[in-house]
Backbone atoms as SQL, in Angstrom:
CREATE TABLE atoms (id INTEGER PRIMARY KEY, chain TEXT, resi INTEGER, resn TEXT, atom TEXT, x REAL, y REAL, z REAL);
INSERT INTO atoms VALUES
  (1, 'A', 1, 'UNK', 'N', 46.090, -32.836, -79.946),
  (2, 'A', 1, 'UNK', 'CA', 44.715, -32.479, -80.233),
  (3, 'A', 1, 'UNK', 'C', 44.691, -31.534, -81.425),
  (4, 'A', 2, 'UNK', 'N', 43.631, -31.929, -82.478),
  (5, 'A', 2, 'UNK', 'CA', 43.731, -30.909, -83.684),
  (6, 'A', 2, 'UNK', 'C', 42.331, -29.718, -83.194),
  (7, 'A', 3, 'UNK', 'N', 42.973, -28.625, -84.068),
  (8, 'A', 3, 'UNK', 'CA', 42.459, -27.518, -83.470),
  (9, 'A', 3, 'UNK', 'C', 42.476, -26.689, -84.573),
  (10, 'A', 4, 'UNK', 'N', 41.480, -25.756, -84.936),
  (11, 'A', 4, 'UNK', 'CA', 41.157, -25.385, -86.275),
  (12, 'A', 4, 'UNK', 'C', 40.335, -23.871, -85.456),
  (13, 'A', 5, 'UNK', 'N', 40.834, -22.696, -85.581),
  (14, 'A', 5, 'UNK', 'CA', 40.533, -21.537, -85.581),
  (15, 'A', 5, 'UNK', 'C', 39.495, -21.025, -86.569),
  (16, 'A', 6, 'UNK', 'N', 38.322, -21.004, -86.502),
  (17, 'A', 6, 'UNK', 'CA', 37.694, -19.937, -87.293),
  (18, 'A', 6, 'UNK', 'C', 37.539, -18.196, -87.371),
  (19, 'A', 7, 'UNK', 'N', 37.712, -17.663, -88.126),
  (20, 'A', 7, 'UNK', 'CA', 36.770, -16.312, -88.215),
  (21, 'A', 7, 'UNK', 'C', 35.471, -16.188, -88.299),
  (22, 'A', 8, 'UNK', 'N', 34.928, -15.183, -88.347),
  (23, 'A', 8, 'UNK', 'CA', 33.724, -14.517, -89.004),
  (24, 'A', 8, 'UNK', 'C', 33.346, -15.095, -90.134),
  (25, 'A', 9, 'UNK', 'N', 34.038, -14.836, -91.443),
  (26, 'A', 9, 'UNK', 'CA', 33.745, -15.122, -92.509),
  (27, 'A', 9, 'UNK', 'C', 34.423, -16.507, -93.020),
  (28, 'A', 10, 'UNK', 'N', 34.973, -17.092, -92.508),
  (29, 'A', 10, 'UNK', 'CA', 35.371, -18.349, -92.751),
  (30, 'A', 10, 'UNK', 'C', 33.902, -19.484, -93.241),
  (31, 'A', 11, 'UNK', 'N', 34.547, -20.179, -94.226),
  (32, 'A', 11, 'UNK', 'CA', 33.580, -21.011, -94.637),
  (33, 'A', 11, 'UNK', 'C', 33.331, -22.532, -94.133),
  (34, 'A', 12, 'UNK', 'N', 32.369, -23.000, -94.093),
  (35, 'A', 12, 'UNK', 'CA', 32.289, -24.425, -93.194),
  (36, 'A', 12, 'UNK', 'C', 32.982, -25.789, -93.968),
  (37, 'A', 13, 'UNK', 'N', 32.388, -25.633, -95.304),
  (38, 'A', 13, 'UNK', 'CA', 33.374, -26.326, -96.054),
  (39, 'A', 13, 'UNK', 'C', 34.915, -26.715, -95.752),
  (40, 'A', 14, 'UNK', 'N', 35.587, -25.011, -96.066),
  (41, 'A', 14, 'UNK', 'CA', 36.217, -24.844, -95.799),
  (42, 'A', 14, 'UNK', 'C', 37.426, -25.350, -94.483),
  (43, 'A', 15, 'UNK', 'N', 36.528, -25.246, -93.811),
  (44, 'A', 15, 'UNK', 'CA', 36.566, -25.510, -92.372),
  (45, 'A', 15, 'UNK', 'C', 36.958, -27.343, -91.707),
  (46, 'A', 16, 'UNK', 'N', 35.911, -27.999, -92.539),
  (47, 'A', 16, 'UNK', 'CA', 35.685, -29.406, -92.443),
  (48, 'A', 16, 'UNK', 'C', 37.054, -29.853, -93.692),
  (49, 'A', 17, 'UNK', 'N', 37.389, -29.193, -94.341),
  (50, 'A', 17, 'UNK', 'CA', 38.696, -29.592, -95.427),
  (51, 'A', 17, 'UNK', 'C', 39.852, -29.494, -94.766),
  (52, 'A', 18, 'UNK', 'N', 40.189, -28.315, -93.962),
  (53, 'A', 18, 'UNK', 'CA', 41.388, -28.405, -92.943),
  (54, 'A', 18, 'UNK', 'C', 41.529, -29.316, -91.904),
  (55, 'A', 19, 'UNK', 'N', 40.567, -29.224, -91.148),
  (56, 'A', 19, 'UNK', 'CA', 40.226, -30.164, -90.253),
  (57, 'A', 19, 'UNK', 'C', 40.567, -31.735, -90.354),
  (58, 'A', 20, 'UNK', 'N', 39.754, -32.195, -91.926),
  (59, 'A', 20, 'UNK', 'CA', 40.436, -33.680, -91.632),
  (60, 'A', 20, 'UNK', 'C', 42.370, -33.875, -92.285),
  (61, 'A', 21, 'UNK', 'N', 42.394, -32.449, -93.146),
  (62, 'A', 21, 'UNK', 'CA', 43.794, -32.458, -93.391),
  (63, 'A', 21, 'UNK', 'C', 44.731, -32.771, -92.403),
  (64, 'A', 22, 'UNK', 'N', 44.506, -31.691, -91.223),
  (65, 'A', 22, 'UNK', 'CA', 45.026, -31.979, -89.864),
  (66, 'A', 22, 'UNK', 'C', 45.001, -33.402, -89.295),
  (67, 'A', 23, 'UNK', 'N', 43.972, -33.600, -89.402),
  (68, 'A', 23, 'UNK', 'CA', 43.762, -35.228, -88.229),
  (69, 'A', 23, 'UNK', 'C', 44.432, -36.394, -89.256),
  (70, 'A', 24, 'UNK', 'N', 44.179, -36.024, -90.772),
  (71, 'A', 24, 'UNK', 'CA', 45.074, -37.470, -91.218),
  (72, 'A', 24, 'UNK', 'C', 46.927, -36.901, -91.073),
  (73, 'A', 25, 'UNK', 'N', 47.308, -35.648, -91.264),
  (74, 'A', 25, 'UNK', 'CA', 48.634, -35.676, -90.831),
  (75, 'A', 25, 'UNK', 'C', 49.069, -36.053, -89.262),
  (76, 'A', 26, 'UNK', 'N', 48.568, -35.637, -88.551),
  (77, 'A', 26, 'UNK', 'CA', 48.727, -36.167, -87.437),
  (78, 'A', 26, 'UNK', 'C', 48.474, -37.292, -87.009),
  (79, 'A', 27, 'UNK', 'N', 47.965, -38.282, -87.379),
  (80, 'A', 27, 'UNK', 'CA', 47.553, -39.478, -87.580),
  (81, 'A', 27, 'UNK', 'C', 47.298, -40.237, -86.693),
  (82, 'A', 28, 'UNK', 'N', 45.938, -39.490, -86.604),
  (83, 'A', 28, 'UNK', 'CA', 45.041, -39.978, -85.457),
  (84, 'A', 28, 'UNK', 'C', 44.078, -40.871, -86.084),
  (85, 'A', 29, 'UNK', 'N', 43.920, -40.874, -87.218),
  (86, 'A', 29, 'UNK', 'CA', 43.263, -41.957, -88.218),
  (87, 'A', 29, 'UNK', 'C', 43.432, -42.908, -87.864),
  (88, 'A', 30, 'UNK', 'N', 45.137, -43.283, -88.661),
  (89, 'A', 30, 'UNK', 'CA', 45.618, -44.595, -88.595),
  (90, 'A', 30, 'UNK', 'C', 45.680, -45.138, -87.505),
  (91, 'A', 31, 'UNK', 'N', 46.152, -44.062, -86.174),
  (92, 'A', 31, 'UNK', 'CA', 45.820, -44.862, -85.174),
  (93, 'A', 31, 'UNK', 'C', 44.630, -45.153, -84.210),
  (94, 'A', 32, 'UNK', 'N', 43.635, -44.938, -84.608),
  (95, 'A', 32, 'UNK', 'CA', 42.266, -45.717, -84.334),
  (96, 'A', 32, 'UNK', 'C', 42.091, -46.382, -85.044),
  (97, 'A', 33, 'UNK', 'N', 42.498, -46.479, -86.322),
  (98, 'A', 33, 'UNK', 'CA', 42.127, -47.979, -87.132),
  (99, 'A', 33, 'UNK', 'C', 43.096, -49.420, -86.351),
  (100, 'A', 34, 'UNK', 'N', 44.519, -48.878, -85.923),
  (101, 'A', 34, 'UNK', 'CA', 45.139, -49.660, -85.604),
  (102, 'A', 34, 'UNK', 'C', 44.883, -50.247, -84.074),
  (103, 'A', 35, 'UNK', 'N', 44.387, -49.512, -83.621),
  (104, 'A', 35, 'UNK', 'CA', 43.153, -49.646, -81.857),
  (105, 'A', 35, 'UNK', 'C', 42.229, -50.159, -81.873),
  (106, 'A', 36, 'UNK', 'N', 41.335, -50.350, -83.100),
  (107, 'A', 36, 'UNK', 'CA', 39.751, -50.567, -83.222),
  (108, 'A', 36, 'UNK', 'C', 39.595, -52.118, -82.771),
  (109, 'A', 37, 'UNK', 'N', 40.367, -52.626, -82.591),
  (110, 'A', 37, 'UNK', 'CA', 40.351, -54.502, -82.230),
  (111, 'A', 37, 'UNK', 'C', 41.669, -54.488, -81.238),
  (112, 'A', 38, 'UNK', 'N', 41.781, -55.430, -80.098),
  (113, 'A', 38, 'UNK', 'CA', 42.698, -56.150, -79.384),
  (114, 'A', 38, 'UNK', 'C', 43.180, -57.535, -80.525),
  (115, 'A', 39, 'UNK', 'N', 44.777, -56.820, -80.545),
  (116, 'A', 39, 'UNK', 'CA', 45.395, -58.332, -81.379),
  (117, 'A', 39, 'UNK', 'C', 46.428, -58.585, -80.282),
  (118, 'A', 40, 'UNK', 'N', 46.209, -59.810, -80.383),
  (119, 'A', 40, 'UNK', 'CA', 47.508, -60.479, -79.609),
  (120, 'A', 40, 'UNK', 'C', 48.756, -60.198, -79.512),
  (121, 'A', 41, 'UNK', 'N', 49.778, -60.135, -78.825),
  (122, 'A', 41, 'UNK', 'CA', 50.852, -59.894, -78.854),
  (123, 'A', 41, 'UNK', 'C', 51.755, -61.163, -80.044),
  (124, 'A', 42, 'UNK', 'N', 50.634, -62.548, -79.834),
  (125, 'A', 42, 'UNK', 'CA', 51.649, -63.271, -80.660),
  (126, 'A', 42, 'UNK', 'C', 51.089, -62.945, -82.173),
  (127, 'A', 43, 'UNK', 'N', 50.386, -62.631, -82.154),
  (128, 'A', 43, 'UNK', 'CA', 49.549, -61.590, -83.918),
  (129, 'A', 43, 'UNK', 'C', 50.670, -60.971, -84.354),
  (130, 'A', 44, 'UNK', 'N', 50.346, -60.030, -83.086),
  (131, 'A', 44, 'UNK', 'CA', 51.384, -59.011, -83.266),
  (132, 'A', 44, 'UNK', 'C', 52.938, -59.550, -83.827),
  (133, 'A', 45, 'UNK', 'N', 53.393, -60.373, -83.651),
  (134, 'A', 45, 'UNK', 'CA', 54.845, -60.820, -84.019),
  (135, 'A', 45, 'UNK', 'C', 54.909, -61.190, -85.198),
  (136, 'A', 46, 'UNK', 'N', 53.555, -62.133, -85.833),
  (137, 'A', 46, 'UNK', 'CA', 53.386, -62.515, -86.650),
  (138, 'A', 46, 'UNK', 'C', 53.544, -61.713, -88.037),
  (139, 'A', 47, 'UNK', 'N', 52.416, -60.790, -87.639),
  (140, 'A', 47, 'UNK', 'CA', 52.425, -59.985, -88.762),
  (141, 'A', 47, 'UNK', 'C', 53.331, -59.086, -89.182),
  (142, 'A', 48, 'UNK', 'N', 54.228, -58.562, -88.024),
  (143, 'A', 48, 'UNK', 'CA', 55.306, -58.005, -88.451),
  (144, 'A', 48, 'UNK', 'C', 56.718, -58.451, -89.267),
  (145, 'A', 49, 'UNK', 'N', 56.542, -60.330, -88.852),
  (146, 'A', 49, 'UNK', 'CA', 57.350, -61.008, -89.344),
  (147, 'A', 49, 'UNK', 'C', 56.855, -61.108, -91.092),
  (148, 'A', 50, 'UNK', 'N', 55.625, -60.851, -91.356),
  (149, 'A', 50, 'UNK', 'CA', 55.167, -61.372, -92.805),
  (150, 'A', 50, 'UNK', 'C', 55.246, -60.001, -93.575),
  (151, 'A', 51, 'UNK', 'N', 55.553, -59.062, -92.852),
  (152, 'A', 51, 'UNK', 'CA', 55.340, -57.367, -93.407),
  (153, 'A', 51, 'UNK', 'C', 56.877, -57.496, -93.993),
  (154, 'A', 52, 'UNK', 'N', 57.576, -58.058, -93.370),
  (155, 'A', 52, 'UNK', 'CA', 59.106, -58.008, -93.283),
  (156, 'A', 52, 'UNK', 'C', 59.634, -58.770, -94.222),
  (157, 'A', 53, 'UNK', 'N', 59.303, -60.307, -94.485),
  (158, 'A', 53, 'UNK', 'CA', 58.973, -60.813, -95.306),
  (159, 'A', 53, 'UNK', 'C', 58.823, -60.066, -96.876),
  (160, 'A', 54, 'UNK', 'N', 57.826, -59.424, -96.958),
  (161, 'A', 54, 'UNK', 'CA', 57.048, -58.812, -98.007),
  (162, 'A', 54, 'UNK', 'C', 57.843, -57.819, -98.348),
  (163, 'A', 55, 'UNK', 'N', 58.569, -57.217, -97.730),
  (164, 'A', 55, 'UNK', 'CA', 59.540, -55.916, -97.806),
  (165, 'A', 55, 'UNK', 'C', 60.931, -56.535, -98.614),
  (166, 'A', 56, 'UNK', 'N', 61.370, -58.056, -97.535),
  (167, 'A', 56, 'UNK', 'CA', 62.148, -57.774, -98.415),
  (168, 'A', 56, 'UNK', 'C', 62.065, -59.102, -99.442),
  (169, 'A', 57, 'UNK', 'N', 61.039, -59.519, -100.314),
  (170, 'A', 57, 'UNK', 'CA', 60.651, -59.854, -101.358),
  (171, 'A', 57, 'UNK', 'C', 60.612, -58.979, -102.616),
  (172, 'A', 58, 'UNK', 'N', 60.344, -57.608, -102.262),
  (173, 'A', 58, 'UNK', 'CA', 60.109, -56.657, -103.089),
  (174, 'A', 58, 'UNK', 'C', 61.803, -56.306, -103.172),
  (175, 'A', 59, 'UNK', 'N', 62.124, -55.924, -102.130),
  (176, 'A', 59, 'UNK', 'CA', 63.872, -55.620, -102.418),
  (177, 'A', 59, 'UNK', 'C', 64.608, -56.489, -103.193),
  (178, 'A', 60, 'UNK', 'N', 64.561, -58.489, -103.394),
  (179, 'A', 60, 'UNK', 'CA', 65.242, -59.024, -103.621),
  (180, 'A', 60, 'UNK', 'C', 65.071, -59.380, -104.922),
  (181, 'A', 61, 'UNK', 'N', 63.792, -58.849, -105.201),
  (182, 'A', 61, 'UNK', 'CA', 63.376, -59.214, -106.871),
  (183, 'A', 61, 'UNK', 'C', 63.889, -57.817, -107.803),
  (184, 'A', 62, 'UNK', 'N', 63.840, -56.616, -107.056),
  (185, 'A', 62, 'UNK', 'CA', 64.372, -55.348, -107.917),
  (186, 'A', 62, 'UNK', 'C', 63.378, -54.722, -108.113),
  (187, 'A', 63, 'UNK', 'N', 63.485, -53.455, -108.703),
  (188, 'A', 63, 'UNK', 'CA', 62.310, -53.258, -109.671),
  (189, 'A', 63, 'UNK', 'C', 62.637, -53.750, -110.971),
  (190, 'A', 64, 'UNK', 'N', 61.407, -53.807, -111.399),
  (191, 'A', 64, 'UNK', 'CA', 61.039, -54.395, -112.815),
  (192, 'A', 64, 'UNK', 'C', 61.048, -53.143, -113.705),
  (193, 'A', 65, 'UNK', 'N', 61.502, -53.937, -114.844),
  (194, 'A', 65, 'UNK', 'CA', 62.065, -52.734, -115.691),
  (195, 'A', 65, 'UNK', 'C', 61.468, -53.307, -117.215),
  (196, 'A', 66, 'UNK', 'N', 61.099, -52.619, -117.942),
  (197, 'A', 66, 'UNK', 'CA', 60.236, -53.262, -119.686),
  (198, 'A', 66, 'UNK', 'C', 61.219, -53.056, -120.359);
């Protein structure tokens, strides 16, 4: 749970800038984006197989160099 202490003089701005700093490091973001829909388990295989794929496409070509 993110948790953000104020003072007295603390500013709200301020306040709302730490706050989502916190929640995207902790990454509670990504994982409600990754919750927001039921995917299949066979999705699920899928896409990890095409991520993997893609990974190592990028490895087998190199970087590109001018």
């Amino acid at each position: 749970m993110v948790e953000i202490t104020l003072d007295e003089n603390d500013r709200l701005d301020w306040a709302l800038k730490s706050f989502k700093r916190q929640v995207i490091r902790s990454g509670i973001l990504k994982d409600v984006r990754r919750k927001r829909f039921y995917v299949k388990p066979s999705e699920v295989r899928q896409l990890k197989a095409e991520a993997v794929q893609r990974r190592q496409g990028v490895r087998a070509s190199g970087p590109r160099v001018k």
